[in-house]
C-alpha positions as CSV (number, residue, x, y, z in Angstrom):
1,X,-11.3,11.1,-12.8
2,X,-8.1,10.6,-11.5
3,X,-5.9,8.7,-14.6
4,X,-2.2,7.5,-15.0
5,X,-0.2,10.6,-14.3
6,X,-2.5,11.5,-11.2
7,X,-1.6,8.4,-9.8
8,X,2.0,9.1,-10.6
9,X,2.0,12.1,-9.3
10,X,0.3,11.1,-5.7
11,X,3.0,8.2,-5.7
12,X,5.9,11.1,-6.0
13,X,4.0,13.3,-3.6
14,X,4.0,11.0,-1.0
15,X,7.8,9.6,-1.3
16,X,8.9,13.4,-1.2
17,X,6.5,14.5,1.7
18,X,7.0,11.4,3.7
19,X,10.4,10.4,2.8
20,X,11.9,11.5,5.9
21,X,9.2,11.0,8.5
22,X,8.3,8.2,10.5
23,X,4.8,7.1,11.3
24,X,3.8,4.9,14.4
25,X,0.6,3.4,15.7
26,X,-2.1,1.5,13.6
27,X,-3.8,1.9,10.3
28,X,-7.6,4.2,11.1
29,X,-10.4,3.9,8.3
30,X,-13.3,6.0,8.8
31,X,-16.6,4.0,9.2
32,X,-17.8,4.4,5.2
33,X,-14.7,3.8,3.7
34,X,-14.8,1.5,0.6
35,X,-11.9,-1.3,1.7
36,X,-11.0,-3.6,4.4
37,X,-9.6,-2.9,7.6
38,X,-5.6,-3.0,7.5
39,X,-4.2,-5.1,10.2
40,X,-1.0,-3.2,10.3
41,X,1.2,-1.7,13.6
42,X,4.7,-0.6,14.6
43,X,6.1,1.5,17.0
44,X,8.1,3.2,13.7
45,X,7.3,2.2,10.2
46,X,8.0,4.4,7.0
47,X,5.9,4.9,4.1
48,X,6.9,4.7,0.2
49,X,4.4,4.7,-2.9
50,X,5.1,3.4,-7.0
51,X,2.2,3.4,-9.3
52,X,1.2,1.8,-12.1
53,X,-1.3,2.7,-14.8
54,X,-4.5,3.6,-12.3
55,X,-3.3,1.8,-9.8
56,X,-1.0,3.0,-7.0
57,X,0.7,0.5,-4.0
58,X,2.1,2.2,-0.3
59,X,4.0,-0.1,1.2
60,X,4.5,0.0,5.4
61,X,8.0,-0.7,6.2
62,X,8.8,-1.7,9.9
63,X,12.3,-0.3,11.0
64,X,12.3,-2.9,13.3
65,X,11.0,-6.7,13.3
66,X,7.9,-7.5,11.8
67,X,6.9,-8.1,8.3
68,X,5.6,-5.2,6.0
69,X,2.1,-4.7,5.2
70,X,1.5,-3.3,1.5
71,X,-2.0,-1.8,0.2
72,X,-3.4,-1.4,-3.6
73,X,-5.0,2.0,-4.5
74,X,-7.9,2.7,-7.0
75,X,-8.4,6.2,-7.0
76,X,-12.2,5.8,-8.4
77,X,-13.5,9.7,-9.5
78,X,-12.2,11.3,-6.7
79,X,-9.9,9.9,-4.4
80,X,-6.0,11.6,-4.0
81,X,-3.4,11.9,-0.9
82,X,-2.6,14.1,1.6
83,X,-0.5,15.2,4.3
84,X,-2.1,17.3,7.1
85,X,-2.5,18.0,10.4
86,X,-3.8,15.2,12.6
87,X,-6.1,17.4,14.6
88,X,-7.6,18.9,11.4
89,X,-7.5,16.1,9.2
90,X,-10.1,16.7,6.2
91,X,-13.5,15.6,5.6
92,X,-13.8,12.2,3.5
93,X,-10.5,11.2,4.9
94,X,-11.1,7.1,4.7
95,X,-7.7,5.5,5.4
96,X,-5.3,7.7,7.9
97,X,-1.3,6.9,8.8
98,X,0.2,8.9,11.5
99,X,3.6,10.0,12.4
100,X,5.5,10.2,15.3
101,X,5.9,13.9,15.5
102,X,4.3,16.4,18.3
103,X,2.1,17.3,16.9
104,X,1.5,14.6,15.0
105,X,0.3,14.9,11.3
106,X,-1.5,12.1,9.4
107,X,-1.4,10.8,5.6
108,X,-4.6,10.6,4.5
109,X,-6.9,8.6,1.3
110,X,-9.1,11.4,0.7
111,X,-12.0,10.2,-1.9
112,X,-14.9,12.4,-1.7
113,X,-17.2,10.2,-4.1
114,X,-15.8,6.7,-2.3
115,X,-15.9,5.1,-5.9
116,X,-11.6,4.6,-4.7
117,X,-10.9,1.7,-2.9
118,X,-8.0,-0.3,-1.4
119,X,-7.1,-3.8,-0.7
120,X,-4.4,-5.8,0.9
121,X,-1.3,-7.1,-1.1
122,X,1.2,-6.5,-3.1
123,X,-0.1,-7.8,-6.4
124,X,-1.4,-5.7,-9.2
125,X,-4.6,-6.3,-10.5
126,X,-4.3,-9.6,-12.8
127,X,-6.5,-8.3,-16.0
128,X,-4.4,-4.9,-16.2
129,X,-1.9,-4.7,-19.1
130,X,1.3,-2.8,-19.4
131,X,1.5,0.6,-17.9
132,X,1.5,3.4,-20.6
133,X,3.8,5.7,-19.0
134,X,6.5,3.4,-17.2
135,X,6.6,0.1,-19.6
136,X,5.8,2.2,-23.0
137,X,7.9,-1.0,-25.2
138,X,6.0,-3.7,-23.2
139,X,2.6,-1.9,-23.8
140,X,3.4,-1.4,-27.0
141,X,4.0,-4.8,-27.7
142,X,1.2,-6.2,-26.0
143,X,-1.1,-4.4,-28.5
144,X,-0.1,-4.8,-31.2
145,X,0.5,-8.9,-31.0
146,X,-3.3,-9.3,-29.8
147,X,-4.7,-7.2,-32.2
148,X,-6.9,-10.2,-33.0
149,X,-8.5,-9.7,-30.1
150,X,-12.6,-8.9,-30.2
151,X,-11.1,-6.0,-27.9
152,X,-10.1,-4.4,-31.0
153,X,-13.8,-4.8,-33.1
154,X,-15.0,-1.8,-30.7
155,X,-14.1,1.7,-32.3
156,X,-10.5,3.4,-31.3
157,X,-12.7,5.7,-28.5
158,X,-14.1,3.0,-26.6
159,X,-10.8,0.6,-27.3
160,X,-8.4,2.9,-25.7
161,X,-10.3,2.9,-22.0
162,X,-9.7,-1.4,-22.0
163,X,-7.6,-1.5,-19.0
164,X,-5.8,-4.8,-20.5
165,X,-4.2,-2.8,-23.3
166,X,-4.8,0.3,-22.6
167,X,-3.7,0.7,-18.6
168,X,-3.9,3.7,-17.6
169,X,-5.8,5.7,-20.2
170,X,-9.2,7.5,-19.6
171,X,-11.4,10.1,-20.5
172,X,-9.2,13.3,-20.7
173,X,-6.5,11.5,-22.0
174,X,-8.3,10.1,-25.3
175,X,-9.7,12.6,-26.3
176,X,-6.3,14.5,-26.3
177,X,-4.5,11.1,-28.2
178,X,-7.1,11.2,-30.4
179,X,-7.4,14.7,-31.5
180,X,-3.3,15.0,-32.0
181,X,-3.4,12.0,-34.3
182,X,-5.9,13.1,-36.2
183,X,-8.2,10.1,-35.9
184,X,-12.0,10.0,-35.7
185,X,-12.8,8.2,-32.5
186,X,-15.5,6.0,-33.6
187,X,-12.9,4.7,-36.4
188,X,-12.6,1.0,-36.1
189,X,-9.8,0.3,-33.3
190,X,-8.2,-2.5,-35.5
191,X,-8.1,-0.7,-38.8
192,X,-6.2,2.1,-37.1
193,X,-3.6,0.0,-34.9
194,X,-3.1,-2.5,-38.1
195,X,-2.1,0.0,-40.3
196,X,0.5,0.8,-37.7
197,X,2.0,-2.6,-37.4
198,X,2.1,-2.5,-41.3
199,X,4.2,0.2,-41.3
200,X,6.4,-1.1,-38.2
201,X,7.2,-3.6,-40.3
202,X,7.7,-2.8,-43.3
203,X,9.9,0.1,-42.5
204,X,13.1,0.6,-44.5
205,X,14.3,3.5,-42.3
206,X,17.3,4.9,-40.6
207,X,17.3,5.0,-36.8
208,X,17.8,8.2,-37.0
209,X,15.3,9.1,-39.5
210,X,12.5,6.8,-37.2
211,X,13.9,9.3,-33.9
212,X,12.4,12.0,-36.4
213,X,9.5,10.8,-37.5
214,X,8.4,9.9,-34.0
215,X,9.2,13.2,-32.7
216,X,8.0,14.9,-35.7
217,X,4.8,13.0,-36.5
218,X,4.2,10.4,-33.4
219,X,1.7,7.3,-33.7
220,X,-1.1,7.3,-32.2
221,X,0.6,4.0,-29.5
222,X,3.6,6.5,-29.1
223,X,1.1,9.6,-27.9
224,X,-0.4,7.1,-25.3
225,X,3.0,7.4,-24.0
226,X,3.9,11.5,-24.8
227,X,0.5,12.6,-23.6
228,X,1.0,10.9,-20.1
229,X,4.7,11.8,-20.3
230,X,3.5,15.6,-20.6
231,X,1.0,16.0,-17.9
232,X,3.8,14.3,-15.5
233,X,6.3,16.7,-16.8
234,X,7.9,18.7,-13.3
235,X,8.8,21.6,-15.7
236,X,5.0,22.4,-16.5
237,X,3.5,21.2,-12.9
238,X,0.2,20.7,-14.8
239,X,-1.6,19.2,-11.6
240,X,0.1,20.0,-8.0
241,X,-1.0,17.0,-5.7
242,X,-0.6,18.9,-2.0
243,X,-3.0,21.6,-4.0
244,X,-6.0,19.3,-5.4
245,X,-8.4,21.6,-5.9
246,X,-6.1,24.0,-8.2
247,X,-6.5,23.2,-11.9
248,X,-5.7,26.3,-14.0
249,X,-2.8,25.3,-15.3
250,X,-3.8,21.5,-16.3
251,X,-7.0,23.7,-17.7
252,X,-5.2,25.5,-20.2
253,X,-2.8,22.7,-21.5
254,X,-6.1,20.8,-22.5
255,X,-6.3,21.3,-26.7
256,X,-9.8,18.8,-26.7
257,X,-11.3,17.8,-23.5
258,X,-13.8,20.0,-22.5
259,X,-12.7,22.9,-24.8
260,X,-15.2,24.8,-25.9
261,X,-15.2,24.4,-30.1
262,X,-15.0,20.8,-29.5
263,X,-18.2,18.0,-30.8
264,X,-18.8,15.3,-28.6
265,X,-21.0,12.4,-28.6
266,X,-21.7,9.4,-26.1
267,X,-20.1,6.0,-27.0
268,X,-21.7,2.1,-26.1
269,X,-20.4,2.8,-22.4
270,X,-22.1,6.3,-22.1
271,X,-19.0,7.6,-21.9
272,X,-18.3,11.2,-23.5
273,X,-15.7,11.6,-26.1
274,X,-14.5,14.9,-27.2
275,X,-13.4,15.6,-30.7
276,X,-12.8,17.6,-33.9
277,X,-14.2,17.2,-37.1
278,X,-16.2,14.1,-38.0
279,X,-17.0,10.5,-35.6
280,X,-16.5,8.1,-38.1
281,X,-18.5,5.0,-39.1
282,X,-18.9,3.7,-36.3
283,X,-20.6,6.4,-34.3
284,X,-24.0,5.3,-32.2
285,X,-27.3,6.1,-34.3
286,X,-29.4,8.4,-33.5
287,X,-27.0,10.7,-31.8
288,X,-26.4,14.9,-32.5
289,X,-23.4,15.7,-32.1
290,X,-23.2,18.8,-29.4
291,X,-20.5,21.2,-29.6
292,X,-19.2,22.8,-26.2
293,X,-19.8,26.2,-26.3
294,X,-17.9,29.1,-24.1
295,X,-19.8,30.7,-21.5
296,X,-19.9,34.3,-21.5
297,X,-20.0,36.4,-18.2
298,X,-23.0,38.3,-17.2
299,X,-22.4,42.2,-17.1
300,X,-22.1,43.3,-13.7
301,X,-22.8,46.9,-14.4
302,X,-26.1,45.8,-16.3
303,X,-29.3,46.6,-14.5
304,X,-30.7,43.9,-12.5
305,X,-34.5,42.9,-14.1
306,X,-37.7,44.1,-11.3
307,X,-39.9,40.7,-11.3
308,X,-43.1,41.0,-9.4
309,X,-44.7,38.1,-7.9
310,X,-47.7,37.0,-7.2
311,X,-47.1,37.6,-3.2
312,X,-46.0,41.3,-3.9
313,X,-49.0,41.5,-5.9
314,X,-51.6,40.0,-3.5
315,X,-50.1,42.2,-0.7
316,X,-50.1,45.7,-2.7
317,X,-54.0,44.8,-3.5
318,X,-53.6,43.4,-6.8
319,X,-53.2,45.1,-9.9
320,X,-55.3,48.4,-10.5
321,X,-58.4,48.0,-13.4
322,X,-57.9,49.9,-16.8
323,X,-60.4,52.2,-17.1
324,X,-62.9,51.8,-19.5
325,X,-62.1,52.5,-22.9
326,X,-64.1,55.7,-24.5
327,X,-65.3,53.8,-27.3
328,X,-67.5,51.7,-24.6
329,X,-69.3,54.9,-23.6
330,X,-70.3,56.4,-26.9
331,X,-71.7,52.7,-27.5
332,X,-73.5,53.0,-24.9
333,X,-75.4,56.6,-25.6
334,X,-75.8,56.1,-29.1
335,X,-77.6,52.7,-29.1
336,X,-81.4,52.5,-27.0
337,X,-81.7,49.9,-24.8
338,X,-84.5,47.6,-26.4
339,X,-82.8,47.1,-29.6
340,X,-81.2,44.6,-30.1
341,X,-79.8,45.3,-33.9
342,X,-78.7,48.6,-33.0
343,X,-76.4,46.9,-30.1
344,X,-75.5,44.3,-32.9
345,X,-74.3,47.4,-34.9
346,X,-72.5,49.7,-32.2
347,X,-70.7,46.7,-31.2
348,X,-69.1,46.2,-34.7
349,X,-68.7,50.2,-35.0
350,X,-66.6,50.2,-31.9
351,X,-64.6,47.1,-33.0
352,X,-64.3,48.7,-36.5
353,X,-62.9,51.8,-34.6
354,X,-59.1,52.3,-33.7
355,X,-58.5,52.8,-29.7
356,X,-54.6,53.9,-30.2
357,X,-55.2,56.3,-27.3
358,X,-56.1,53.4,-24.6
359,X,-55.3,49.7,-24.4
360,X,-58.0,47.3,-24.3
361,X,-58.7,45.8,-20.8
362,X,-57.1,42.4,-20.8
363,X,-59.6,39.4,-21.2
364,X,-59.7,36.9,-18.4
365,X,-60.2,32.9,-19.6
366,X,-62.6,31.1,-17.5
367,X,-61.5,28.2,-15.8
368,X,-63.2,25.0,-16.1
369,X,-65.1,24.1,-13.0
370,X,-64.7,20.6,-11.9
371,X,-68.2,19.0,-11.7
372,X,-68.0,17.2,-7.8
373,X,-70.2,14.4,-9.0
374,X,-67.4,12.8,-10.6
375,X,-66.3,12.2,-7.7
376,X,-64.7,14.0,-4.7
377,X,-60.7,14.8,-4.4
378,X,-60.4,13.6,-7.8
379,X,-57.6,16.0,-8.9
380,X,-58.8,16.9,-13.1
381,X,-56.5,15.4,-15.8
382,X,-53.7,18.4,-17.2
């Protein structure tokens, strides 16, 4: 799911691809697309994008009269931008902005899942707190003066996806916060956050020695900030936006999420979290905690298994009888036909007797026949 520095980096992806170019026309929106209709069009309008937390606006600038027509992204699980070709413009495309070149090529809201949607405005969403990655002193602040909030009763995991302290955070990215502060996820969120402002305040130390110890050893506020910061980082291009579907890189920068070693367990909101070493006391009952385990390739030099089925068999003439083991026939001469002991006894003789040489027919079980008095099409009870 699409989090903070996605949206960042579809905001920068579509100020550098689109920061020359010049679009025209109206606003299309495919037929199943999960927002309004946008009653937008110029003869030449440019595009720019800034995000915040999950959330990302693209603003319509006229270059001539006419007012401006702005638009609020949620990227839901899937959704991301992109700049193609107008006459090949990819499936799930729901909002598409043309330019004025020949050919033309479009800027397209892709969002395979439609859980993204859009709506008309300027305004951020009300409820949202301070960004994490772009007002890191205001969203620090914001937490740690409400921490009286029943926001804050929840344990740190569930906490830390409450868009109204928290903007911006998700899945990947708590489990990663989590695991490099060394804090159980279903620890209290208030025990761990006051201890924090405890020791804000209480500090006696040096700028310089606080530079240090953040840099050093970082809060866990401060990583909700760093871990962001990292993924957004041009220097490790962790995600590429104009190549979506290529994640090797964001893969192996992972230390929690998804890596194999890792327990997880599902919190109040059947969400996953990821983590190392024990949940804390707050951790749902009844739960085992699973660890992800690394799948190993199959052997492509190993022979492939022959399975017969039942067709094959049915069309070779079914499987061919064992013979008769030999034990059978000497039962058979040595005991007379009206005597009943002496059958009694050659049948335990020949079960005393070992029969290494052949294997014993195989012994069919008799299926149950269905009286039809019971009643007719009355499939029996399994």
């Amino acid at each position: 799911m699409p989090e903070c520095p996605e949206l960042h980096l579809a905001g920068r992806y579509i100020n550098e691809a689109c920061g020359g170019l010049v679009f025209e026309g109206g606003v299309e929106r495919s037929a199943v697309g999960r927002g309004p209709e946008v009653p937008f069009s110029s003869e030449a309008y440019r595009v720019e994008a800034v995000s915040r937390g999950k959330e990302l606006r693209l603003t319509l600038a006229p270059l001539g009269p006419g007012p401006s027509q702005a638009l609020v992204f949620r990227f839901g699980m899937s959704g991301s931008f992109r700049l193609c070709e107008a006459a090949n413009l990819p499936r799930h495309a729901h909002l598409r902005f043309f330019t004025r070149e020949k050919p033309p090529r479009a800027l397209c809201f892709v969002d395979p899942r439609r859980f993204g949607t859009w709506r008309l405005g300027e305004a951020w969403q009300p409820d949202r707190g301070p960004c994490v990655l772009l007002e890191y002193p205001a969203f620090r602040e914001n937490v740690l003066t409400n921490l009286e909030d029943k926001a804050f009763d929840k344990p740190i995991c569930e906490a830390l996806l409450n868009q109204k302290y928290f903007n911006g955070i998700g899945n990947y990215l708590r489990a990663e916060i989590l695991f490099r502060a060394k804090t159980p996820p279903f620890e209290k969120a208030r025990t761990v956050l006051e201890a924090l402002k405890h020791r804000e305040q209480n500090s006696s130390l040096t700028l310089s020695k606080k530079l240090k110890l953040k840099r050093d050893n970082p809060d866990l506020l401060e990583l909700c900030h760093m871990v962001p910061m990292e993924v957004v980082s041009s220097e490790k291009k962790l995600i590429d936006p104009s190549d979506a579907d290529n994640y090797a890189a964001f893969k192996d920068w992972l230390q929690c999420y998804l890596v194999p070693g890792m327990s997880s367990l599902r919190d109040r909101n059947n969400r996953t979290i990821w983590f190392q070493g024990e949940p804390g006391p707050m951790a749902p009952k009844g739960q085992t905690s699973r660890k992800k385990h690394a799948h190993l390739k199959a052997d492509p030099e190993a022979p492939t298994p022959t399975v017969t089925t039942r067709a094959s068999k049915r069309r070779s003439g079914g499987a061919e009888k064992p013979p008769k083991p030999a034990v059978k026939e000497e039962e058979e001469k040595a005991v007379p036909d009206g005597s009943r002991k002496g059958r009694a006894r050659g049948r335990k003789k020949a079960a005393a007797a070992p029969t290494l040489s052949e294997p014993e027919a195989p012994v069919r079980a008799k299926r149950k026949q269905t009286s039809a008095r019971r009643g007719r099409g009355t499939a029996p009870v399994v």
